[in-house]
C-alpha positions in Angstrom: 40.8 34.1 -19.9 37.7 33.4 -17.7 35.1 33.7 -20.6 37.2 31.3 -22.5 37.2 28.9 -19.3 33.7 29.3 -18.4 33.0 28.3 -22.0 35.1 25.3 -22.3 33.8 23.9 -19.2 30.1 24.4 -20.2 30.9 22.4 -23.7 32.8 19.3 -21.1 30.1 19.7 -19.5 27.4 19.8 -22.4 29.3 16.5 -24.0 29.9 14.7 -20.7 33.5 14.7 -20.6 33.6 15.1 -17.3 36.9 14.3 -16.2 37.7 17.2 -18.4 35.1 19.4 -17.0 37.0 19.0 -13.3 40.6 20.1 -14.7 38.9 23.1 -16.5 36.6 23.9 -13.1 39.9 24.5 -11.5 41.6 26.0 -13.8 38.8 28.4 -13.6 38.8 28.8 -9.7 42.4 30.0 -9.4 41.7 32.5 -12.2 38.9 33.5 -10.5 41.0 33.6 -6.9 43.7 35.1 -8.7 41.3 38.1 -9.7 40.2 38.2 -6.0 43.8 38.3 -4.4 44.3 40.9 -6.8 41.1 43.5 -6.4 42.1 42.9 -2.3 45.8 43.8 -3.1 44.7 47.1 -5.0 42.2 47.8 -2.4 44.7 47.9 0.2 46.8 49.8 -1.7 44.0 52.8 -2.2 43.8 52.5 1.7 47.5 52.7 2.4 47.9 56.1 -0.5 44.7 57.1 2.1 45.8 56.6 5.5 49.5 57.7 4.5 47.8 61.4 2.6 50.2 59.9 -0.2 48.5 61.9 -3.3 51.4 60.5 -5.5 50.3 57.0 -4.4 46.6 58.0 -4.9 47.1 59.7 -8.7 48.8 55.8 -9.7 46.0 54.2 -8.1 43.0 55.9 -10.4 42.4 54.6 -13.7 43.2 57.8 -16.3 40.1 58.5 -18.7 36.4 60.0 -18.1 34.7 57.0 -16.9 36.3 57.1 -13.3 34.1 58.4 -10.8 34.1 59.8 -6.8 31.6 60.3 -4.1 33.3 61.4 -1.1 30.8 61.4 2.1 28.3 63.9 1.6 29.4 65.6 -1.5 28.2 64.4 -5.1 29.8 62.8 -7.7 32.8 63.5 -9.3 33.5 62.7 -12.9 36.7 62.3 -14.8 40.4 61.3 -14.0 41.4 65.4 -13.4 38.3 66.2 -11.4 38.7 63.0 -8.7 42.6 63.6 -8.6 41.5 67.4 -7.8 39.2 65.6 -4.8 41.7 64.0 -3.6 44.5 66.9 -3.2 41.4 68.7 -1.3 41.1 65.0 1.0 44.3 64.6 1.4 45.3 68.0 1.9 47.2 70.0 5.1 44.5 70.9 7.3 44.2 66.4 7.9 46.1 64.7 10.5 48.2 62.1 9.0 48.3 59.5 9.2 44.5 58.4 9.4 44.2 54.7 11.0 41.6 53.4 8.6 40.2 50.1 9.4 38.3 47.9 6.9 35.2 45.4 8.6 32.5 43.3 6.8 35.1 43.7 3.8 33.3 41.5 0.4 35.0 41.3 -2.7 33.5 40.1 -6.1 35.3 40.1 -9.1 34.2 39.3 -13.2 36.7 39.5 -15.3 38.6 42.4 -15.8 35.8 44.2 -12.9 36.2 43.8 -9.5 34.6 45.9 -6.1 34.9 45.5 -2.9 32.2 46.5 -0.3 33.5 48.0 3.2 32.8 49.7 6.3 35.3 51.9 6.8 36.7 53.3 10.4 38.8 55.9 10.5 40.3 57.6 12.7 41.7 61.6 12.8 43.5 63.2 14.9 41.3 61.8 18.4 37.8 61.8 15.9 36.2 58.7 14.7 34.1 58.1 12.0 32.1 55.3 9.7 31.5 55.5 5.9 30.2 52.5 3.7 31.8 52.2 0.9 32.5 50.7 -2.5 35.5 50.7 -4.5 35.4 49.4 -7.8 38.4 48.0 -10.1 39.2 47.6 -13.8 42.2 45.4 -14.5 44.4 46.7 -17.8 47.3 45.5 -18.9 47.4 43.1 -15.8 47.2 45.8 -13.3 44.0 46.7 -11.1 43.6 50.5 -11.3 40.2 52.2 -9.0 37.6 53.8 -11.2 35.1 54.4 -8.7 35.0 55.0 -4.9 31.7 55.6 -2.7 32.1 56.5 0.1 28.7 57.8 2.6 
């Protein structure tokens, strides 16, 4: 666990034990990269459901529950698991040219815990129309898997 990390390596450090404090500082890095990898693997995932119009995909991707949350560009948000699956079928729905080529620049990923977003500029391309969106994806991990609660798109 990284709190339980972060804390032993604060009490090495605290009673000089430093030799300690190094073994626990990396122990605490690869969580940490493991957290990252993850949140980049689930991201890429959400983009593959996206480009492919795979709403199946999508529905596994999105954490169940009322605290999940979607602003597609220029609508507002959308609350709750039923209401951003909804979205999606209206997104991903007949009158789009699958697949979309999306591609991700100035991609940053920071992850705490169990939390995790990335930050994106998103390129995509329909049909022979491009366009740009900013946007944020954020992830809860449960049960070891890294589900999207909340995408931002504008």
């Amino acid at each position: 666990d990284e709190h339980a990390l972060e804390a032993e390596l604060q009490q090495a450090i605290q009673s000089e034990d430093y030799a300690k404090a190094a073994i626990v500082r990396d122990r605490l890095r690869g969580v940490q990269q493991d957290g990252v990898t993850g949140v980049l693997e689930a991201n890429a995932r959400f983009y593959r459901a996206f480009e492919q119009g795979d709403l199946a995909a999508m529905r596994k991707m999105w954490k169940k529950g009322d605290s999940v949350h979607c602003v597609h560009p220029g609508a507002g948000r959308i609350s709750g698991h039923e209401l951003v699956i909804s979205s999606w079928e209206v997104m991903l729905g007949p009158e789009v040219d699958f697949p979309l080529r999306i591609r991700l620049e100035h991609v940053e990923v920071r992850v705490r815990g169990d939390l995790g977003y990335v930050t994106c500029l998103e390129v995509v391309r329909s049909g022979t129309s491009w366009g740009k969106q900013v946007a944020t994806n954020v992830f809860e991990r449960q049960d070891g898997v890294w589900q999207i609660c909340m995408h931002h798109a504008s």
